[in-house]
ChimeraX commands (.cxc) that place a marker at each C-alpha (Angstrom):
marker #1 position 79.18,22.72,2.06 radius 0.5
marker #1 position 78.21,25.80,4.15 radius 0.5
marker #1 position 79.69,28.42,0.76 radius 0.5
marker #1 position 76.77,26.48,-1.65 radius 0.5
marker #1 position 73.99,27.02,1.05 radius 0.5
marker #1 position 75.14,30.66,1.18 radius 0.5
marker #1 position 74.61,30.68,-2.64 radius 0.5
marker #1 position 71.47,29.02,-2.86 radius 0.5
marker #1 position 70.01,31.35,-0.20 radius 0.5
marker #1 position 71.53,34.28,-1.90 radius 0.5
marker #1 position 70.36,32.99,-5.32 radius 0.5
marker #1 position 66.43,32.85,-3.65 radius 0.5
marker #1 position 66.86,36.34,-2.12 radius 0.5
marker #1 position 67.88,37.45,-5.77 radius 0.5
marker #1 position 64.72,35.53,-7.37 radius 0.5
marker #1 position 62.54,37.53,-4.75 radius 0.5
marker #1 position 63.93,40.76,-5.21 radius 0.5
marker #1 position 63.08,40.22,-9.17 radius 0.5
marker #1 position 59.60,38.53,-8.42 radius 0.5
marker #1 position 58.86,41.21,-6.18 radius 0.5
marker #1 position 60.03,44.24,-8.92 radius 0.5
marker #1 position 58.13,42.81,-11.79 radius 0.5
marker #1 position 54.83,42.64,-9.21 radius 0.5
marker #1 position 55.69,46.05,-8.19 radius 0.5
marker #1 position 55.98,46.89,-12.64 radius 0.5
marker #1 position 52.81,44.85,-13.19 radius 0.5
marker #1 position 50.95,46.74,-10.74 radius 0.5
marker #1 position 52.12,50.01,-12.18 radius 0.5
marker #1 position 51.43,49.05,-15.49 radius 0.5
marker #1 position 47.78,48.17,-14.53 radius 0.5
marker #1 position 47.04,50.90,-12.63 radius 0.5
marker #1 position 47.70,52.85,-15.32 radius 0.5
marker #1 position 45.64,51.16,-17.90 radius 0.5
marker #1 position 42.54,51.61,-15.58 radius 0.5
marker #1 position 43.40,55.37,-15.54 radius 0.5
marker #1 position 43.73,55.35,-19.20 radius 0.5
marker #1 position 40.23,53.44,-19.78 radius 0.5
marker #1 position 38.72,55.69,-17.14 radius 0.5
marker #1 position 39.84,58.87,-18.89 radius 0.5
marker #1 position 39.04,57.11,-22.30 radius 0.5
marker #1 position 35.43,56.68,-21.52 radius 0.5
marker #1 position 34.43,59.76,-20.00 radius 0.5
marker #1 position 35.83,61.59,-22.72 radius 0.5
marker #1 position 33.48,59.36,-25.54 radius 0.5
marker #1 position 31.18,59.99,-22.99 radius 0.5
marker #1 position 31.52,63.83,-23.52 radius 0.5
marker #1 position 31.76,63.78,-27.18 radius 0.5
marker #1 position 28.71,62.07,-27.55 radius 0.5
marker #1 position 26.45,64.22,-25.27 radius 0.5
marker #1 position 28.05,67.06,-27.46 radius 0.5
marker #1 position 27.24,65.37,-30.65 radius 0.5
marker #1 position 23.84,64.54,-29.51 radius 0.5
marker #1 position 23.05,68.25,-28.53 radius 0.5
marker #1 position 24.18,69.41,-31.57 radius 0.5
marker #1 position 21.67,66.77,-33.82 radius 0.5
marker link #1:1,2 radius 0.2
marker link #1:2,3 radius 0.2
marker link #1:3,4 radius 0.2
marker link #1:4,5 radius 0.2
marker link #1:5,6 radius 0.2
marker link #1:6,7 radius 0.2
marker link #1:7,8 radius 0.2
marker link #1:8,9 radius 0.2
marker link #1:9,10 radius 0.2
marker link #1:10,11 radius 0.2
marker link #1:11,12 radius 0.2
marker link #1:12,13 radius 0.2
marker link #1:13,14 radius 0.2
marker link #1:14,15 radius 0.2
marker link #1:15,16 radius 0.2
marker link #1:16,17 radius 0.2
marker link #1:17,18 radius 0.2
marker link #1:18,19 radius 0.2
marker link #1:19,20 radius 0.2
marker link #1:20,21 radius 0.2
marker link #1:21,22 radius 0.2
marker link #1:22,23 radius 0.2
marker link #1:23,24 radius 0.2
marker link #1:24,25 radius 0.2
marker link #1:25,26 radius 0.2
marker link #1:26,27 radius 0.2
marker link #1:27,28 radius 0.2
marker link #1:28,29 radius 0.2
marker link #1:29,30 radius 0.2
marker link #1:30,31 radius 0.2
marker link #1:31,32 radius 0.2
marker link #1:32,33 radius 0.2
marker link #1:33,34 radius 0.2
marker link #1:34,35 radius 0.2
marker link #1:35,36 radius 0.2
marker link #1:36,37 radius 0.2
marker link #1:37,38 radius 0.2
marker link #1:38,39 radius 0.2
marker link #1:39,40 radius 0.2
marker link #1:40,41 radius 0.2
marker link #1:41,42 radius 0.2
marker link #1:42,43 radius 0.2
marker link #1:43,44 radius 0.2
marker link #1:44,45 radius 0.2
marker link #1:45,46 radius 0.2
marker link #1:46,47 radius 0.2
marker link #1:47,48 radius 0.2
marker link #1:48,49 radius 0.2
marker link #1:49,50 radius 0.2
marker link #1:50,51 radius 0.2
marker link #1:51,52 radius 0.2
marker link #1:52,53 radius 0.2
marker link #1:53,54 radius 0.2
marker link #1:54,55 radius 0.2
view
């Protein structure tokens, strides 16, 4: 009895080792795609000031 509540506790720490690695990814990931909008829009922001000057 005491080796299959060793498991089960051992199987849990697993699951939140994973859960906590693909929150740790997720986060990445989104951090990043705020970065890449940020940098996206200020550079259409620059190209059209330029292309407005230039009209």
């Amino acid at each position: 009895m005491m080796r299959r509540g060793q498991t089960a506790i051992e199987y849990l720490f697993m699951l939140m080792a994973v859960l906590f690695l693909v929150l740790i990814a997720f986060r990445t990931i989104s951090n990043s795609m705020q970065s890449l909008n940020t940098a996206v829009n200020n550079y259409v922001d620059t190209v059209r000031k330029q292309l407005l000057e230039n009209v």
